[in-house]
C-alpha atoms as one frame of an Amber mdcrd trajectory, in Angstrom:
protein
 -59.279  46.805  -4.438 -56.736  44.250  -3.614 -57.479  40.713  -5.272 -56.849
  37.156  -4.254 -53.938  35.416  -5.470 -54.855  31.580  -6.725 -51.800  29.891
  -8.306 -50.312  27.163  -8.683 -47.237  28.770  -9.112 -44.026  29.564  -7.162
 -45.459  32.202  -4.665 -41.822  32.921  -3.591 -42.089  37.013  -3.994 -45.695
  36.990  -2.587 -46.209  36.176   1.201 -48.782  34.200   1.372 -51.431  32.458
   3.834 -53.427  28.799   2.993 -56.687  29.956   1.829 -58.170  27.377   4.011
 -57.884  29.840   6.715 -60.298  32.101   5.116 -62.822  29.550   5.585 -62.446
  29.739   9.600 -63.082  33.856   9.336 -65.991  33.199   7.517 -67.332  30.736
   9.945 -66.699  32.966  12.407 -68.271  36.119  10.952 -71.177  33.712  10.280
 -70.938  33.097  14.113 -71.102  36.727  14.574 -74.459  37.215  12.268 -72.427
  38.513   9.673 -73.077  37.515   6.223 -69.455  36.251   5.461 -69.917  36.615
   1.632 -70.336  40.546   1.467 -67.347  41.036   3.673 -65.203  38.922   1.370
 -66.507  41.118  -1.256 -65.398  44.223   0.870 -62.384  42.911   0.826 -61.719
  41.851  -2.390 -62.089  38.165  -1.794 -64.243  36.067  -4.315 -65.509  33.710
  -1.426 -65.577  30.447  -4.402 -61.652  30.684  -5.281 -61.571  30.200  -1.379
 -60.968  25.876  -1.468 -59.398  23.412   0.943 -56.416  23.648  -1.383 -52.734
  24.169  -0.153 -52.257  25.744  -3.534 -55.154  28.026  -3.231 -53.163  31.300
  -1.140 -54.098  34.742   0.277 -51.547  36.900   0.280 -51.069  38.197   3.881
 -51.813  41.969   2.903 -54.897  40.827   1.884 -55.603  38.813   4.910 -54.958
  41.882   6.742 -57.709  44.034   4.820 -60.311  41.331   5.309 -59.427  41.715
   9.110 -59.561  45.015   9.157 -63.487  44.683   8.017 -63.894  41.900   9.863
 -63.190  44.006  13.205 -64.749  47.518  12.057 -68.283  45.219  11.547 -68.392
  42.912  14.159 -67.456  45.703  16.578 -65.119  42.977  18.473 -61.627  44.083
  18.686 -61.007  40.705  19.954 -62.309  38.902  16.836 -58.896  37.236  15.969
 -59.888  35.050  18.730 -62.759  34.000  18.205 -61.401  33.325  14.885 -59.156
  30.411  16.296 -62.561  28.742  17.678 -63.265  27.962  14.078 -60.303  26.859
  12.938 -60.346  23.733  12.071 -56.741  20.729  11.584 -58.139  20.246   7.877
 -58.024  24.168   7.073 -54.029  23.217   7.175 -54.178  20.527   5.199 -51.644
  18.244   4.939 -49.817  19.911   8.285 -52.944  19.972   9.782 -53.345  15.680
   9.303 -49.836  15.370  10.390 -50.179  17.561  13.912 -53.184  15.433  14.560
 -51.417  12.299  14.382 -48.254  13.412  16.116 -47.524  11.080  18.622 -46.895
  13.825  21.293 -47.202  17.594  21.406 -43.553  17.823  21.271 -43.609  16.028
  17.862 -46.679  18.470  17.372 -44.390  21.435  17.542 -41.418  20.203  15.812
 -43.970  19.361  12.314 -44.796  23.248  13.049 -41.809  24.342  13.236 -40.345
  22.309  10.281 -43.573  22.554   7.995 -44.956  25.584   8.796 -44.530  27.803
   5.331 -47.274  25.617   4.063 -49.741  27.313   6.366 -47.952  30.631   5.804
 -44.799  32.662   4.888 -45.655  35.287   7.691 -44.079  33.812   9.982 -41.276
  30.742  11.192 -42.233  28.844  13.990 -38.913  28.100  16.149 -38.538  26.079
  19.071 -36.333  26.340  22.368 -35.339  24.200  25.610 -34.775  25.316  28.841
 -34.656  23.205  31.634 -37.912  21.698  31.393 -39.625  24.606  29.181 -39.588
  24.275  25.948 -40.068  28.038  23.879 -42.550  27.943  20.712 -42.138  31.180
  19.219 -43.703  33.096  16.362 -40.573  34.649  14.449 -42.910  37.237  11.820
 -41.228  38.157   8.683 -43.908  40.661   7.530 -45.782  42.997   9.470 -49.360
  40.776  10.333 -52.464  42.138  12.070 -53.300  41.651  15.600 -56.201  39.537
  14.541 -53.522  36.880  12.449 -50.928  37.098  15.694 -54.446  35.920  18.206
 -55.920  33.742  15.789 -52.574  31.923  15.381 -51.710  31.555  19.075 -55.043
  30.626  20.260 -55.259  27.797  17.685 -52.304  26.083  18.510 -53.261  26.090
  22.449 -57.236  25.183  21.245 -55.573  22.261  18.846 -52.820  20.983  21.371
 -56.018  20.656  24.447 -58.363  18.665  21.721 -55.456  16.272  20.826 -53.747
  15.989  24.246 -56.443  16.867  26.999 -58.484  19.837  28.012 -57.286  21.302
  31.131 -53.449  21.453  29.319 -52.339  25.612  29.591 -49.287  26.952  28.682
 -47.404  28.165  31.542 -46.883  31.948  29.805 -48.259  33.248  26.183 -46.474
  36.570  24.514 -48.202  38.415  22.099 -46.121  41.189  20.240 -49.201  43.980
  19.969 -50.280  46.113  22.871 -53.217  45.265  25.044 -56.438  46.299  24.063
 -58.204  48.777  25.320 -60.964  47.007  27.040 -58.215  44.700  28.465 -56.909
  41.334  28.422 -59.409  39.465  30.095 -60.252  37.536  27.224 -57.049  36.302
  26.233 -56.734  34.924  29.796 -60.310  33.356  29.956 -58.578  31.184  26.314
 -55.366  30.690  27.366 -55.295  30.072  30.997 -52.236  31.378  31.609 -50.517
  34.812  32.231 -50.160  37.165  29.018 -47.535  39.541  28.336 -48.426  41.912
  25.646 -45.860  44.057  23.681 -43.274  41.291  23.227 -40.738  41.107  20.765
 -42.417  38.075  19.228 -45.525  35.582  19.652 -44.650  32.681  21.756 -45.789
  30.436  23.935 -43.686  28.619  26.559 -45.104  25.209  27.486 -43.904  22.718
  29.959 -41.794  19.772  28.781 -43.424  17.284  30.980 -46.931  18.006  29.311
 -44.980  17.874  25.450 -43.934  14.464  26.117 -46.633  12.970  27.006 -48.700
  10.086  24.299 -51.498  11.362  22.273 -54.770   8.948  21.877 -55.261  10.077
  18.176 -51.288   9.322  17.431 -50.504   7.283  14.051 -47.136   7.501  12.870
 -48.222   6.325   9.383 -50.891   8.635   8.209 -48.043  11.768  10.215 -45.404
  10.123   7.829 -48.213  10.220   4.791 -48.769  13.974   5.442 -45.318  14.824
   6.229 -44.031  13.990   3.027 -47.427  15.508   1.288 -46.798  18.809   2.940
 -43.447  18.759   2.040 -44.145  18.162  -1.974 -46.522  20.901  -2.051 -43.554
  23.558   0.141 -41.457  22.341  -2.546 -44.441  23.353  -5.346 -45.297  26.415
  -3.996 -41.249  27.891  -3.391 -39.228  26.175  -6.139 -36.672  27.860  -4.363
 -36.539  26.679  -1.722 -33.767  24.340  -2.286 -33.615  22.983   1.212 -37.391
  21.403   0.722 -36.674  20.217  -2.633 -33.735  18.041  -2.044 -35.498  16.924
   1.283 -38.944  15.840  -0.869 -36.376  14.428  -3.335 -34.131  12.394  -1.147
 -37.117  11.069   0.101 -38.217   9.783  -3.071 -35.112   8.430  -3.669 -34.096
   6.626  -1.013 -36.099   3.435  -1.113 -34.252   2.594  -4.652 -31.203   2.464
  -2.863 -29.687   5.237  -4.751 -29.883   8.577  -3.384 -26.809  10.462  -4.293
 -26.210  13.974  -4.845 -25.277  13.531  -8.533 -28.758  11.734  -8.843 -30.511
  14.945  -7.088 -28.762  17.351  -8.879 -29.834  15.581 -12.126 -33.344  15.737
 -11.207 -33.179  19.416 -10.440 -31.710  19.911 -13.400 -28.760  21.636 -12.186
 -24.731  20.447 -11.738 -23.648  18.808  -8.193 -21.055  21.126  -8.268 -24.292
  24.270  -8.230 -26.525  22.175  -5.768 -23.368  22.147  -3.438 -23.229  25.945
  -3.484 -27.015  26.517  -3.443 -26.841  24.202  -0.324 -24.045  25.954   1.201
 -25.752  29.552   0.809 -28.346  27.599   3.190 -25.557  26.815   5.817 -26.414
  23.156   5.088 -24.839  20.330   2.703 -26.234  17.446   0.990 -24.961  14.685
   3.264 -26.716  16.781   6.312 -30.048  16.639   4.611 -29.604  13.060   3.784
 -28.857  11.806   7.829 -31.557  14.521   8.719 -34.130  12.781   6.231 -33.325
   9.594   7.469 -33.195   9.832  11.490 -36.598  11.948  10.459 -38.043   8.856
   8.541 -36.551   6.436  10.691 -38.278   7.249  13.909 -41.537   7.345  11.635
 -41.233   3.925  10.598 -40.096   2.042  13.587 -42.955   3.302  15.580 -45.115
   1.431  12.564 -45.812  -2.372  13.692 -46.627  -2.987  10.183 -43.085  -2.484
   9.111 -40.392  -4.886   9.596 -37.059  -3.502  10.739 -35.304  -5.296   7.376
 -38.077  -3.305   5.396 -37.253  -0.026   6.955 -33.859  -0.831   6.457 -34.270
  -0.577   2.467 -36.987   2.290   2.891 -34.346   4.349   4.483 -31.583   3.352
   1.456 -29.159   1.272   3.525 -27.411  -2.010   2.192 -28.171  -4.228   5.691
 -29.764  -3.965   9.030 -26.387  -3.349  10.833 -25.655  -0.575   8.983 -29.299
   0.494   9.902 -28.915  -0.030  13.684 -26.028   1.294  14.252 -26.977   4.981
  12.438 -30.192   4.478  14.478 -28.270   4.513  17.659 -26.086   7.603  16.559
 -29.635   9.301  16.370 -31.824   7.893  19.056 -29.186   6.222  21.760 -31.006
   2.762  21.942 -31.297   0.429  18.982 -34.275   0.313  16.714 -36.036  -2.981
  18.872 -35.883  -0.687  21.577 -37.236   2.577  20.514 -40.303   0.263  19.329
 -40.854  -1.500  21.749 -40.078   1.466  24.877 -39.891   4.725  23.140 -37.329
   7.017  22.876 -35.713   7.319  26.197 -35.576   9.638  28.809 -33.341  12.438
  28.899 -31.553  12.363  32.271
């Protein structure tokens, strides 16, 4: 009997889910009638290591046992969706504060896509334009039940209606497992949209109009709070994962006005020279992550009234305002004043 993993160590050779989920199967199994405790048991799952805990994992073999059981007692081959009915923005966590306070579903999907291995290592979220559709897919590194795949998908389309507004559909959901055999009815009765089944990944392609739209529940503080939470506890759980370490350390650094690479290797404990190659094997480089961290942090902070542009200037690690502005406009296209007082603009 397989047994659950609860570390606070690097889970980098174990793929592994947020055991916050867990808690959303056993409210739905408790939705069912089902007394969620024994079915843990069943499938070896000691219901009290399950906490609120980004630290506290399932690997997703396991995961996939307990949904086995789940199905084969509830009878509902479908339970994977009912599954995302319970899932609630604070089983994620950290990610899950920061999609809430996105300040558009298009901001929504980019956290996913960026912080997404704090929910899970089964999967990379990755995101593509076309015309005005924009592509979130599902890419699954490990094999994942059909239940996970549902579950997934029909939480991000139940999460992005609560924060945005409740008739929003995508235009078209995917789904990489076959139909099931009593149909697809009630994947179209949640979505609202046409399903393909049998696709080469899960995706969902939504309509850029609707992703660019302002959220009532946005706060670009408490999403900058969480972003850089969820991005300490990536680096804790993968140390290595060198990409999220110099990220969570650049942003530490940068308010002293001294973020160099020397300075991160040093605090890695490794040589520039070895950071530089670990970096490279990443097809990135340090001065990438740096501008990346910054235009990332920068858009955060100008959208906070609290902040003066001169003190975002020194947050961000620059030596005056000019310097500031014009790296702003390399990123945005209209000056810092602008973006906070209209937004970033249009594209044509």
């Amino acid at each position: 009997m397989q047994r659950t993993i609860h570390t606070k160590s690097d889970s980098s050779h174990v793929q592994t889910t947020i055991g916050g989920y867990a808690l959303a199967i056993a409210k739905a199994l408790e939705h069912s009638g089902i007394d969620s405790t024994r079915i843990f048991q069943a499938a070896g799952i000691a219901p009290s290591l399950l906490k609120n805990d980004p630290m506290c994992r399932l690997p997703v073999a396991t995961l996939t046992q307990l949904y086995k059981v789940c199905v084969d007692v509830t009878h509902n081959p479908y339970f994977g969706l009912t599954v995302a009915k319970f899932v609630h923005i604070s089983n994620l966590h950290a990610l899950g504060y920061a999609l809430a306070a996105s300040s558009n579903l298009m901001a929504f999907c980019q956290r996913l896509e960026r912080f997404f291995k704090l929910a899970s290592h089964a999967c990379e979220i990755k995101l593509t334009e076309s015309g005005q559709e924009v592509c979130l897919q599902a890419k699954l590194l490990v094999d994942v039940s059909a239940e996970t795949e549902d579950a997934l998908m029909g939480f991000l389309v139940l999460a992005m209606r609560q924060l945005y507004k409740t008739d929003f559909n995508p235009l078209r959901v995917g789904l990489s497992h076959g139909m099931p055999r009593d149909g697809g009815k009630p994947y179209e009765d949640l979505f609202r949209s046409p399903v393909a089944f049998s696709q080469p990944a899960p995706l969902l392609v939504l309509s850029k109009a609707d992703l660019y739209q302002p959220l009532a529940g946005a706060c670009a503080e408490l999403a900058q709070l969480n972003d850089n939470l969820a991005t300490s506890y990536m680096a804790r759980l993968d140390k290595s994962d060198v990409v999220t370490t110099v990220r969570q350390k650049i942003i530490e650094y940068l308010p002293n006005g001294d973020c160099t690479r020397d300075k991160v290797a040093d605090a890695m404990c490794i040589s520039p020279t070895t950071l530089q190659f670990k970096l490279s094997q990443c097809d990135t480089n340090f001065h990438d992550l740096l501008d990346t961290t910054r235009k990332e942090l920068a858009s955060s902070y100008v959208q906070q009234s609290s902040l003066s542009i001169t003190e975002i200037t020194f947050l961000l690690g620059f030596s005056d305002t000019s310097n500031f502005t014009r790296a702003f406009k390399r990123w945005e296209g209209v000056s810092p004043t602008h973006y906070r007082r209209d937004g970033k603009p249009l594209e044509a």
